[in-house]
DRENPA-3360 file (N, C-alpha, C; in nm, 2 decimals, always signed):
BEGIN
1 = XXXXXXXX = +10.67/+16.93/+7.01/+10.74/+16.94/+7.14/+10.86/+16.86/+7.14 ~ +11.00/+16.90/+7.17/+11.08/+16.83/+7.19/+11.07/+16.76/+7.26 ~ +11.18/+16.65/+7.29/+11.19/+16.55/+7.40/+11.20/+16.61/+7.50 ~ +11.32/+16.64/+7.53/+11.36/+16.75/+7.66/+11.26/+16.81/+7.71 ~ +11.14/+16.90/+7.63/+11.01/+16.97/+7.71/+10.94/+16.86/+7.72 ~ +10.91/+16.72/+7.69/+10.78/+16.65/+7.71/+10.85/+16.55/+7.82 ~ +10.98/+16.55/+7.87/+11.04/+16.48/+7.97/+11.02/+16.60/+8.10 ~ +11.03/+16.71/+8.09/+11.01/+16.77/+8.18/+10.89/+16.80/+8.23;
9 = XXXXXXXX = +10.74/+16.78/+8.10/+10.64/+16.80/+8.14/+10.60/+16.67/+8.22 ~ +10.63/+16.58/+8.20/+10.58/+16.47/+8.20/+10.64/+16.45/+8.38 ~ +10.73/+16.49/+8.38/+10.78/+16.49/+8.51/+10.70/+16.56/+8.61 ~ +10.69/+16.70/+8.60/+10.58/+16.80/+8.69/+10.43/+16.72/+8.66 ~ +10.38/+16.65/+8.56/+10.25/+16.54/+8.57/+10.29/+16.47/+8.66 ~ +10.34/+16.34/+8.69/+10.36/+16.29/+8.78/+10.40/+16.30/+8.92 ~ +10.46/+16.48/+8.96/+10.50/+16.51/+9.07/+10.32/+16.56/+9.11 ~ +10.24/+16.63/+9.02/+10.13/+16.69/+9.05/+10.00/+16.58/+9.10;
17 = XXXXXXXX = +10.03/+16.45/+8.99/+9.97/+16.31/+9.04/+10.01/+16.29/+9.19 ~ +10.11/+16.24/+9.20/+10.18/+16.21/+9.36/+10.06/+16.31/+9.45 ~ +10.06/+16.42/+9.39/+10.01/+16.55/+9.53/+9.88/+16.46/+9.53 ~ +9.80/+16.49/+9.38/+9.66/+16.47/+9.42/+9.66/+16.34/+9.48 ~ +9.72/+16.20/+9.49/+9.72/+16.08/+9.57/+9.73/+16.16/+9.69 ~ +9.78/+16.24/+9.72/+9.79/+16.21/+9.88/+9.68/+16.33/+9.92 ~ +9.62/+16.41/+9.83/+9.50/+16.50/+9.88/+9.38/+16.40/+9.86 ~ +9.41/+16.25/+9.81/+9.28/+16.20/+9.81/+9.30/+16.16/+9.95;
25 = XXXXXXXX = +9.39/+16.07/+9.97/+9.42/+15.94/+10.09/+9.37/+16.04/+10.24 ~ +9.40/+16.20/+10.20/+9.36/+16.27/+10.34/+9.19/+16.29/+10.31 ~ +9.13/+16.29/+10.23/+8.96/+16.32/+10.24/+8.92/+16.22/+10.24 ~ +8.94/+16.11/+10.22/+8.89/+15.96/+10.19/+8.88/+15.92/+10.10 ~ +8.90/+15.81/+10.02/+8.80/+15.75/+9.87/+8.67/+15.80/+9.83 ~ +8.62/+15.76/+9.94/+8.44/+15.76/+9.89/+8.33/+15.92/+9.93 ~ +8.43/+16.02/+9.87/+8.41/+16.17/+9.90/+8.37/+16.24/+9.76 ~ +8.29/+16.33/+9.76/+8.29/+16.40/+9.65/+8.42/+16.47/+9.60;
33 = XXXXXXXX = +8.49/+16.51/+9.71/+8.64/+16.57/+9.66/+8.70/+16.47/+9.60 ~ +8.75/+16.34/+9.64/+8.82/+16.26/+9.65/+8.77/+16.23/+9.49 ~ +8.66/+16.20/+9.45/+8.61/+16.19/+9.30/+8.64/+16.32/+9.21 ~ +8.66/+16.44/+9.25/+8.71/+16.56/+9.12/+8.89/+16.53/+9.09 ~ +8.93/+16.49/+9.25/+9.09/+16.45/+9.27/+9.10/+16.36/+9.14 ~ +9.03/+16.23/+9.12/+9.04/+16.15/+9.08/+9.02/+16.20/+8.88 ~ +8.97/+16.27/+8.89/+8.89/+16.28/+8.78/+9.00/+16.45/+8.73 ~ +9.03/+16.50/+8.81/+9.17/+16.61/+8.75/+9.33/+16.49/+8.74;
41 = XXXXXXXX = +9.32/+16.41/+8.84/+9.42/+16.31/+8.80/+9.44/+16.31/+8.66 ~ +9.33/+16.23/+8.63/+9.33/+16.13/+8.53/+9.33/+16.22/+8.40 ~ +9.29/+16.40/+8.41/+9.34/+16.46/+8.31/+9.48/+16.50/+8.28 ~ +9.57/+16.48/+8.41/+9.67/+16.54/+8.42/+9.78/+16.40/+8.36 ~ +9.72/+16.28/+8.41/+9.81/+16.16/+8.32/+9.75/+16.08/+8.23 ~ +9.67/+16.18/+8.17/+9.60/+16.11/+8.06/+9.66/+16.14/+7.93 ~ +9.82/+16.16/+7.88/+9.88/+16.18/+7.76/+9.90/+16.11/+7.78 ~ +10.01/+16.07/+7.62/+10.11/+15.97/+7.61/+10.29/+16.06/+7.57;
49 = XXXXXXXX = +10.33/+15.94/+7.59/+10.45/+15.99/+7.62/+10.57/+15.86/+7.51 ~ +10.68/+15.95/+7.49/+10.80/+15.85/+7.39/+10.79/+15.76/+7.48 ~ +10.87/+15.65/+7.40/+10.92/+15.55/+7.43/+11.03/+15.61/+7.54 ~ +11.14/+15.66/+7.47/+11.29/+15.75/+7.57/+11.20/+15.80/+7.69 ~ +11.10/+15.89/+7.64/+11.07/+15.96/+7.77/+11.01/+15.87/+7.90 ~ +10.93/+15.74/+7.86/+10.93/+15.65/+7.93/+11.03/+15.60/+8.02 ~ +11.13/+15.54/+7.91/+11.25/+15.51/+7.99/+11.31/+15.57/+8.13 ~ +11.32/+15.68/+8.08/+11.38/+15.82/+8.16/+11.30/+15.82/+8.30;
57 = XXXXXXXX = +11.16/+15.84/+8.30/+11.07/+15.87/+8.40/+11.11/+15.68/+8.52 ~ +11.10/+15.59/+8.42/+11.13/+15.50/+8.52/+11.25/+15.42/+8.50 ~ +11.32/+15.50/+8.45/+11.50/+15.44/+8.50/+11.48/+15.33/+8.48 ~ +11.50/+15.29/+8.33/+11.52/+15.16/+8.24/+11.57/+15.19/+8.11 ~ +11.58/+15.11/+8.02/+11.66/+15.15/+7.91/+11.47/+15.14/+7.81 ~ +11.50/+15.18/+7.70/+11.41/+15.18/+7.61/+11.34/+15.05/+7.55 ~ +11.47/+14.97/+7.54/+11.43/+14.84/+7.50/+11.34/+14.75/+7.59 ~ +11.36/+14.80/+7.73/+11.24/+14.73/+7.85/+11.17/+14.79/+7.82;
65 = XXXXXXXX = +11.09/+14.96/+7.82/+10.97/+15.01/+7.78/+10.88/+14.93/+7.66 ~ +10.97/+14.92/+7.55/+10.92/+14.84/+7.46/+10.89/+14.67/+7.45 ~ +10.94/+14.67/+7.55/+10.85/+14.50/+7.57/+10.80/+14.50/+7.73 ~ +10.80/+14.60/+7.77/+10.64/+14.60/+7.88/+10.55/+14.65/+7.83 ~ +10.57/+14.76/+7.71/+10.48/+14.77/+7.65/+10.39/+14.67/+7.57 ~ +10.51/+14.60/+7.52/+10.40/+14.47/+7.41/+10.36/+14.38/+7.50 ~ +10.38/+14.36/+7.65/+10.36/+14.26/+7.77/+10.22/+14.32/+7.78 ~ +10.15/+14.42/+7.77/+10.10/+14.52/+7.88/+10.14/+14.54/+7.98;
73 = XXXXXXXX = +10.25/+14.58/+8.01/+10.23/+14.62/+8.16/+10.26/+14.77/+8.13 ~ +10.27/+14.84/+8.04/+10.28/+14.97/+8.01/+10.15/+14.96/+7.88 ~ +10.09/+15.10/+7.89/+9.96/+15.06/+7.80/+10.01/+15.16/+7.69 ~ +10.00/+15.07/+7.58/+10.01/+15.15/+7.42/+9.92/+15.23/+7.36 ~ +10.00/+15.35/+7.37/+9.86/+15.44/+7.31/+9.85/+15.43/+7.17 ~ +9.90/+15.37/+7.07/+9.79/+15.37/+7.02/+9.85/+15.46/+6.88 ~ +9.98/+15.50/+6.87/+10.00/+15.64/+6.80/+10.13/+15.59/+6.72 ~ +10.17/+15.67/+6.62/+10.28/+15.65/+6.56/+10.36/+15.76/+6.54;
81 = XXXXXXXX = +10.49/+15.78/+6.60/+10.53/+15.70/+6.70/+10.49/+15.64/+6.74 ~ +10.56/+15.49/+6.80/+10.50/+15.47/+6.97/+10.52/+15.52/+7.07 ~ +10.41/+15.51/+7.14/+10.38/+15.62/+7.30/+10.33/+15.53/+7.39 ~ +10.33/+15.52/+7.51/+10.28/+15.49/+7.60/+10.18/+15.62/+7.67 ~ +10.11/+15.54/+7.77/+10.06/+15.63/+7.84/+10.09/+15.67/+7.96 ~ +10.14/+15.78/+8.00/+10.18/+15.81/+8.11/+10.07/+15.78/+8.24 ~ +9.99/+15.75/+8.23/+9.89/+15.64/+8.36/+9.97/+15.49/+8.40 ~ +9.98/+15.48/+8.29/+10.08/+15.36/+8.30/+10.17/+15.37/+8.36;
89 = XXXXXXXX = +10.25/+15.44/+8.32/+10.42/+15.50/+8.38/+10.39/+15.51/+8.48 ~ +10.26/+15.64/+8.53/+10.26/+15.66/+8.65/+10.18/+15.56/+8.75 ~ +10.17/+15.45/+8.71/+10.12/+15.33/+8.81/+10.27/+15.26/+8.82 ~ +10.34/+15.24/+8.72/+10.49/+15.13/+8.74/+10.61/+15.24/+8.80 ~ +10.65/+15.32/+8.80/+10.73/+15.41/+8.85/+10.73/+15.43/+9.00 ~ +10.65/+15.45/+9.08/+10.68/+15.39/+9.26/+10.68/+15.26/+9.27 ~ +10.64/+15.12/+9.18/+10.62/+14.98/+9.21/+10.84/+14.99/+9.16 ~ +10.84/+15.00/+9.06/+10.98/+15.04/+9.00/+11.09/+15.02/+9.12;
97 = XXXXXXXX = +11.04/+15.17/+9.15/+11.16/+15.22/+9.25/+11.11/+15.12/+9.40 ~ +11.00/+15.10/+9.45/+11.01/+15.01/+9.59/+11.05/+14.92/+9.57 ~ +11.05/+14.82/+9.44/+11.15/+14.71/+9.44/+11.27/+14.74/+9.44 ~ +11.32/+14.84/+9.35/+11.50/+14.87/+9.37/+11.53/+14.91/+9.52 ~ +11.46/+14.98/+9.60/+11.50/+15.00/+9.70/+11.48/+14.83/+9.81 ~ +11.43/+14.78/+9.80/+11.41/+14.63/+9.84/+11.53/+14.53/+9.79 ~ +11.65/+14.59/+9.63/+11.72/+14.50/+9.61/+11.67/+14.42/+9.49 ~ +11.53/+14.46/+9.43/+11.48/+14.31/+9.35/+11.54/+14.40/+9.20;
105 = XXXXXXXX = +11.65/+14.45/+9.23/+11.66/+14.48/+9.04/+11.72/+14.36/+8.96 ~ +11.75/+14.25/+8.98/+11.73/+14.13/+8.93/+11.61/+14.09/+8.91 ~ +11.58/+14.04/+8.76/+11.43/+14.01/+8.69/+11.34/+14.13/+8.75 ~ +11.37/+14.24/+8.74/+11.31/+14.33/+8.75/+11.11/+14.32/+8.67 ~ +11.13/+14.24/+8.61/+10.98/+14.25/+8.53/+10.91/+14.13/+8.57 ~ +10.96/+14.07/+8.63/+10.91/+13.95/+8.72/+10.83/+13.99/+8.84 ~ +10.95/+14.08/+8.88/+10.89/+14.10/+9.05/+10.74/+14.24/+9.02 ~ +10.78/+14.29/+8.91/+10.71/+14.42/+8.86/+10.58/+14.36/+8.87;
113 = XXXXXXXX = +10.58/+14.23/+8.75/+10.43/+14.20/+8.74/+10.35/+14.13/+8.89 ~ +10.42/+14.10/+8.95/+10.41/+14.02/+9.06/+10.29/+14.07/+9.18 ~ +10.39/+14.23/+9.18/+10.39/+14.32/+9.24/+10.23/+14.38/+9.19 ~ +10.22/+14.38/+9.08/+10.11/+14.49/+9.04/+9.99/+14.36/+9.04 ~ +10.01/+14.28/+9.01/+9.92/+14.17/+9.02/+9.88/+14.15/+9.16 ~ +9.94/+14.16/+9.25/+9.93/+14.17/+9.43/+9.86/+14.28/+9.47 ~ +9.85/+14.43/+9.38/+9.79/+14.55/+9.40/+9.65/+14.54/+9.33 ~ +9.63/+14.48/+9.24/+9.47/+14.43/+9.17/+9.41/+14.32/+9.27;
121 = XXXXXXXX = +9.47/+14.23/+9.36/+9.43/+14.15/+9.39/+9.35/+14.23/+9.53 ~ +9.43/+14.33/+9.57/+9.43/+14.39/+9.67/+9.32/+14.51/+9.66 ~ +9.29/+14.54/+9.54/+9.18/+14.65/+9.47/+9.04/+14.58/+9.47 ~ +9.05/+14.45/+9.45/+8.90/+14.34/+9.41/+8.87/+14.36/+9.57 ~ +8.67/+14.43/+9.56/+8.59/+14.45/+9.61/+8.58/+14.33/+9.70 ~ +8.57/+14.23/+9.65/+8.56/+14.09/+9.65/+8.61/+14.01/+9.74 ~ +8.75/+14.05/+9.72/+8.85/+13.98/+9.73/+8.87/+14.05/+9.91 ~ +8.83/+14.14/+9.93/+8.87/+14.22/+10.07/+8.74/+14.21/+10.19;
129 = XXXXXXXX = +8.62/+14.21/+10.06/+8.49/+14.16/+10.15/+8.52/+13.99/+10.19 ~ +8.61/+13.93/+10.15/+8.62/+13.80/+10.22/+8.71/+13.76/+10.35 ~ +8.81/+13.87/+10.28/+8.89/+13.88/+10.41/+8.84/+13.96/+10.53 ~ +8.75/+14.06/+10.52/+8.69/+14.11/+10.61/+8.63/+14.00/+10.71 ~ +8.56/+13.91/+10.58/+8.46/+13.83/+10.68/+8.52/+13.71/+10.74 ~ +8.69/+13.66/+10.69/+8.78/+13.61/+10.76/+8.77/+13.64/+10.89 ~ +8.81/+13.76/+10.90/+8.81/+13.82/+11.00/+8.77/+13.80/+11.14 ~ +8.62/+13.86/+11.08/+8.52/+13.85/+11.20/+8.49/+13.73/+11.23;
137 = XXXXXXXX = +8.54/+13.64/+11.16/+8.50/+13.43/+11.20/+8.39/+13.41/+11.15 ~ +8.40/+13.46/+11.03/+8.26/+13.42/+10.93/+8.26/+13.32/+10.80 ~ +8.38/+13.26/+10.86/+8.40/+13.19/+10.79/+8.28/+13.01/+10.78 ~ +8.30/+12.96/+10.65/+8.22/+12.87/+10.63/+8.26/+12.72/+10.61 ~ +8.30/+12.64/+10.69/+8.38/+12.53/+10.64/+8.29/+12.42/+10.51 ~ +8.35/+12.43/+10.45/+8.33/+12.36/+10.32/+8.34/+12.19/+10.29 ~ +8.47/+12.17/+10.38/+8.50/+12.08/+10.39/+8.43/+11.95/+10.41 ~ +8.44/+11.82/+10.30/+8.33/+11.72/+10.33/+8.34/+11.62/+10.48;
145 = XX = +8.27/+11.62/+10.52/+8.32/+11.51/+10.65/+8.38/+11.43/+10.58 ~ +8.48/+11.38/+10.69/+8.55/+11.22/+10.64/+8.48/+11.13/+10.73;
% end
């Protein structure tokens, strides 16, 4: 496949990703649909993709693909060529653009990791069942008398 057809495919993947996000967010998470969405997703951005074609999809030069790739923050598939995986792409490509639209394209890979590290933190089960119980004033003071 040339470049040109695997930039173009790669594009209609990510526009068809986008859809199923938002046919999940309308049935809920925790749905049997919401699980096939999830599970045709992940066939649909489960290739890998060039380096260039990388670039291209998230408007950077090559040379940043290739060291978010060796950072992880783009996941290496693994192949020779090198390729990334378009899961990847397609997790950094809206964090990408809402920071440029915000202005942060300075240290752009700063605010990237920042950003995605705030969206794991925000994913932990854990981490949301505490704030829940913030919430409701279920909180536990810890603190030793003085």
């Amino acid at each position: 496949m040339s470049a040109t057809e695997e930039l173009l495919e790669a594009r209609e993947a990510l526009r068809d990703a986008e859809d199923l996000d938002a046919v999940e967010r309308q049935v809920g998470p925790r749905t049997k649909t919401a699980e096939r969405v999830r599970r045709v997703r992940e066939r649909i951005v489960g290739t890998a993709v060039r380096l260039s074609t990388a670039a291209k999809l998230i408007d950077v030069s090559v040379p940043t693909v290739t060291q978010w790739a060796d950072e992880g923050i783009l996941e290496d598939a693994g192949r020779s060529p090198r390729r990334v995986t378009l899961r990847s792409v397609a997790r950094v490509v809206p964090v990408v653009k809402e920071l440029r639209e915000l202005g942060r394209d300075q240290n752009l890979r700063a605010a990237l990791l920042a950003r995605l590290e705030d969206r794991g933190t925000l994913d932990d089960k854990r981490f949301l069942r505490s704030v829940a119980e913030m919430r409701r004033g279920e909180l536990v003071d810890l603190t030793p008398p003085t």
